[in-house]
C-alpha positions in Angstrom: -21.7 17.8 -11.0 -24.9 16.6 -9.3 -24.3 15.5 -5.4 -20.7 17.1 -5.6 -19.7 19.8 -3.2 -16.6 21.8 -3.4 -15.2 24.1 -0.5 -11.9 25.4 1.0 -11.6 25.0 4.4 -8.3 26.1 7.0 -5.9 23.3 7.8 -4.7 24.4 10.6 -2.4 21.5 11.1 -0.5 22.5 7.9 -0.6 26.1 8.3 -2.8 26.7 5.3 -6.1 26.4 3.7 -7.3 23.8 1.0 -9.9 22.6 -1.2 -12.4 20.0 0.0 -14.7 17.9 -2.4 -17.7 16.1 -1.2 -19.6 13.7 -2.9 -23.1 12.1 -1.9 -25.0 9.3 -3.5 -27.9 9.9 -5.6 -30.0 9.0 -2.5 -28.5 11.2 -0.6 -31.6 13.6 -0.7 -34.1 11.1 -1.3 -33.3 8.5 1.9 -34.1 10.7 5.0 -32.0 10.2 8.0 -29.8 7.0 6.2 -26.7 6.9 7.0 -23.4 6.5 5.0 -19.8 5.2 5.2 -17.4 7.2 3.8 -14.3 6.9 1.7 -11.2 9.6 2.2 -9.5 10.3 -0.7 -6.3 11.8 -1.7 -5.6 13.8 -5.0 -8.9 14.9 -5.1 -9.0 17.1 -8.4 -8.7 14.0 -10.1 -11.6 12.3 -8.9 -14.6 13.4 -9.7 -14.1 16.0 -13.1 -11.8 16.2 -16.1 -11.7 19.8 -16.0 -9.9 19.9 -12.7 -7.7 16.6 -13.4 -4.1 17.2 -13.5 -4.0 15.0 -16.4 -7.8 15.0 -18.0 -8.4 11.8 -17.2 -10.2 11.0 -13.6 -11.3 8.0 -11.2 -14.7 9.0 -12.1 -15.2 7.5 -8.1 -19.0 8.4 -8.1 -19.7 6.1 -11.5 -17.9 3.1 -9.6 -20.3 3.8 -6.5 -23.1 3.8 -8.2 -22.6 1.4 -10.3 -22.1 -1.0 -7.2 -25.6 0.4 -5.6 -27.5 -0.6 -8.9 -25.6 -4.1 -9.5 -25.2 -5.5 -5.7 -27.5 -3.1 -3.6 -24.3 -1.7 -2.0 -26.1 1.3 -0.3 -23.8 3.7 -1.6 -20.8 5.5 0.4 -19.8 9.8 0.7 -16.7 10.4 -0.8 -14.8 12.9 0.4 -11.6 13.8 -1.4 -8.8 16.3 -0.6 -7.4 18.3 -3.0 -3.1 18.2 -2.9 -1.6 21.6 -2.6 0.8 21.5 -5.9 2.9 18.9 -7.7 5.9 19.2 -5.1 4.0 20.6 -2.8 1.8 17.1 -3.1 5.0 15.3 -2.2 5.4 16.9 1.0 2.0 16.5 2.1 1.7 12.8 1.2 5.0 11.6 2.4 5.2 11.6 6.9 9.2 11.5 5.6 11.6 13.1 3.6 12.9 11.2 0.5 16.4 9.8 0.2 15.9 8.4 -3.3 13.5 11.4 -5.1 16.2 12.9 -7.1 18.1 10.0 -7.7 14.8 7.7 -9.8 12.9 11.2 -11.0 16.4 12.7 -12.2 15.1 15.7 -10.6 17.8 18.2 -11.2 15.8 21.7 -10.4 14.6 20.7 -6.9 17.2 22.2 -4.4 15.0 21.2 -1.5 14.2 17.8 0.3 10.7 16.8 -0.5 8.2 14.7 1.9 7.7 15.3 5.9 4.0 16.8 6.1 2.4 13.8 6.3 2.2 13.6 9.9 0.2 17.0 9.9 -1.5 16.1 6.6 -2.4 12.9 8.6 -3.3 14.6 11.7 -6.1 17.3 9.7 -8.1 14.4 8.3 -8.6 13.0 11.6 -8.9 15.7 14.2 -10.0 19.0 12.2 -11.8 16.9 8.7 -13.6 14.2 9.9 -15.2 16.1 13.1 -16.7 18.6 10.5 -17.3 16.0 7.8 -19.3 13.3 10.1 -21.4 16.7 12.2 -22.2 18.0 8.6 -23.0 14.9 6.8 -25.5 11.9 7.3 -21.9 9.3 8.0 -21.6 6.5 9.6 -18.5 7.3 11.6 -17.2 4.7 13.4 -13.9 2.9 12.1 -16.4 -0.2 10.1 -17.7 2.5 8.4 -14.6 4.5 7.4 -11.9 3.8 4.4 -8.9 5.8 2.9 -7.7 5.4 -0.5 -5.2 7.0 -3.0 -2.6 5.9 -5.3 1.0 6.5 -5.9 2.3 9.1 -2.9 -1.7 8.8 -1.8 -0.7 5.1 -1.8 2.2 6.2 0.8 0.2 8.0 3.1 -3.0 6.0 3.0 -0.8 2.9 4.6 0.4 5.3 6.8 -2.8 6.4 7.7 -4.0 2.7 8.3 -1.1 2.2 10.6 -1.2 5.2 12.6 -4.5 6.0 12.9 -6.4 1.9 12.8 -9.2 2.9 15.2 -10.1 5.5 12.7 -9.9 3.4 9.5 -10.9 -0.4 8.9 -10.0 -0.1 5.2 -7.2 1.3 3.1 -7.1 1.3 -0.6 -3.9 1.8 -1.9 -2.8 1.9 -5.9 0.2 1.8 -7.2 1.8 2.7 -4.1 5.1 4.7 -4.9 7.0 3.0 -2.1 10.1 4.0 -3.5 10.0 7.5 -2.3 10.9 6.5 1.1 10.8 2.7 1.1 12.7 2.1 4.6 10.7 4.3 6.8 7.3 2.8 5.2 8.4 -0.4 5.8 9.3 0.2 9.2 5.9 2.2 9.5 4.4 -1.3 8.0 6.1 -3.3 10.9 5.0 -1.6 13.9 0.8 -2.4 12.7 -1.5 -4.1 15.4 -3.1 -7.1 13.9 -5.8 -6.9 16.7 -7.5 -3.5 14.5 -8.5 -6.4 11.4 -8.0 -3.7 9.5 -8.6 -4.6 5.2 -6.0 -3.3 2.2 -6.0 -3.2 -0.7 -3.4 -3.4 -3.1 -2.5 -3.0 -6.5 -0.1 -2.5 -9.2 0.5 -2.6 -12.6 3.3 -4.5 -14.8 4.6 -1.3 -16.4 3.8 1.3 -14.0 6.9 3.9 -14.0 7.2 7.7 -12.8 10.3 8.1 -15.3 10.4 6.8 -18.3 13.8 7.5 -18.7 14.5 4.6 -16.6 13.7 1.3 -17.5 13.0 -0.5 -14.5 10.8 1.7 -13.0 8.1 -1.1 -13.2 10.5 -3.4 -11.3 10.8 -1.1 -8.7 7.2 -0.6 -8.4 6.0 -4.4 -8.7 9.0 -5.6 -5.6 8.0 -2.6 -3.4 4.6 -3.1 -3.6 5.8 -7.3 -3.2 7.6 -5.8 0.3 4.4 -3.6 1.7 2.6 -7.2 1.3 5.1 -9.2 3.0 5.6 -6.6 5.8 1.9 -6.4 6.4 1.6 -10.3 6.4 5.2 -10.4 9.0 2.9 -7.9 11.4 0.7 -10.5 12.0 -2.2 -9.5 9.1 -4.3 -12.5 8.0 -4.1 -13.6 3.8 -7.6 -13.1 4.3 -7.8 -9.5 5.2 -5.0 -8.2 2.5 -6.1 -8.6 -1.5 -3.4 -7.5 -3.9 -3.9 -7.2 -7.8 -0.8 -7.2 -10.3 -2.6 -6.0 -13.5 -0.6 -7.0 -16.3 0.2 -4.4 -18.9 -1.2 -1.7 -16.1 0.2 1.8 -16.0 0.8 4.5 -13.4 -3.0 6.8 -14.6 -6.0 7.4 -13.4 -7.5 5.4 -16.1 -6.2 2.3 -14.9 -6.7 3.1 -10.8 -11.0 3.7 -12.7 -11.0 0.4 -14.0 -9.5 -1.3 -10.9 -11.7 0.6 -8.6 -15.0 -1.4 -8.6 -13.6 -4.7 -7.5 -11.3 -2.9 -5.3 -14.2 -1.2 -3.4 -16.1 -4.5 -3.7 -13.4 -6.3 -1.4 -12.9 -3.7 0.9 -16.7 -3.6 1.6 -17.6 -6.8 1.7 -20.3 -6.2 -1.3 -21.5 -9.6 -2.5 
């Protein structure tokens, strides 16, 4: 795919190695020494290309971005997206804590294993061994105005977590149909200890019949009063109304299809693009 650049790099945080996918703008080439935000994304084989997509269907990010450059003049944003290391392994990497309540709403009889507790490492490579190489590789603009973090469901969980733990590093956090359920105390906790004095932006979303188990019926419940919670913890910690935007998309679902079509206003909002 044209302006898309895919390479593994070593994580040392997390003991490991891991695919890296980098996006530019169409201008990219074309603008000379321009400068670019850039957004960090989670779950990056769904991003960009079906054929990598867990599920076929993608965010199709670089559409939204471009789409915003021709319609408003936005001036365009790198994308860099991080590729999870497995389905359980994902969990691990996206959760800063282990889950009490995994088993219990995915009826997850064959894991014999807690799940969650990288995040803090997962956390800790974007920031001290990613960005470094990103922003002396790329044309970025690297300071915190300039830098967001998105994902959605357990990318959702670590993206707050992110915003929180890391605020001078990122002014914006995107995060969909946040699975806050996975370990809904400590990210509320997490939520509490935020420094209004950052201004950070977030973005939130969910739909009215997201579920990660069918089997159980009020798996949209669960999802619409957590996400209800992250809001009024954020709010609590001193965040203006102004600098928090939440959707509730009736009849939305937990797929990339639905995160694609919410994308463009979200990354509207969070950048300020009139």
């Amino acid at each position: 795919m044209q302006g898309l650049e895919v390479f593994s790099m070593k994580m040392p945080e997390l003991d490991k190695e891991g695919n890296i996918r980098v996006w530019v703008p169409s201008t990219y080439e074309t603008s000379g020494d321009k400068r670019y935000p850039v957004i960090y994304m989670h779950d990056a084989q769904n991003l960009f290309e079906s054929e990598t997509s867990s599920y076929g269907d993608i965010w199709d990010v670089h559409t939204a971005i471009e789409g915003l450059m021709a319609a408003h003049g936005f001036d365009g944003a790198i994308v860099v997206g991080i590729d999870h290391g497995g389905s359980i392994v994902r969990l691990d990497e996206y959760s800063p804590w282990e889950s009490d309540r995994y088993s219990e709403l995915k009826a997850a009889l064959d894991i014999d294993r807690n799940v969650g507790g990288e995040g803090a490492a997962y956390g800790a490579f974007l920031v001290n061994t990613l960005k470094p190489y990103i922003d002396e590789r790329y044309r970025t603009l690297p300071d915190r105005e300039n830098t967001a973090v998105a994902g959605s469901s357990m990318g959702g969980v670590i993206s707050l977590y992110l915003g929180v733990t890391y605020p001078e590093i990122y002014s914006k956090v995107g995060a969909f149909s946040t699975a806050g359920w996975f370990n809904s105390t400590e990210l509320i906790n997490c939520l509490k200890s935020y420094n209004p004095k950052w201004q950070t932006r977030w973005y939130l979303d969910v739909g009215t019949n997201e579920t990660s188990n069918p089997e159980k019926e009020d798996f949209n419940v669960i999802y619409i009063e957590s996400t209800k919670s992250i809001v009024d913890t954020l709010k609590k910690a001193g965040v203006p109304e102004t600098h928090i935007k939440v959707v509730v998309e009736e009849g939305g679902i937990h797929n990339e299809v639905d995160w694609a079509r919410r994308l463009p206003a979200a990354l509207t909002w969070l950048f300020e693009i009139t």
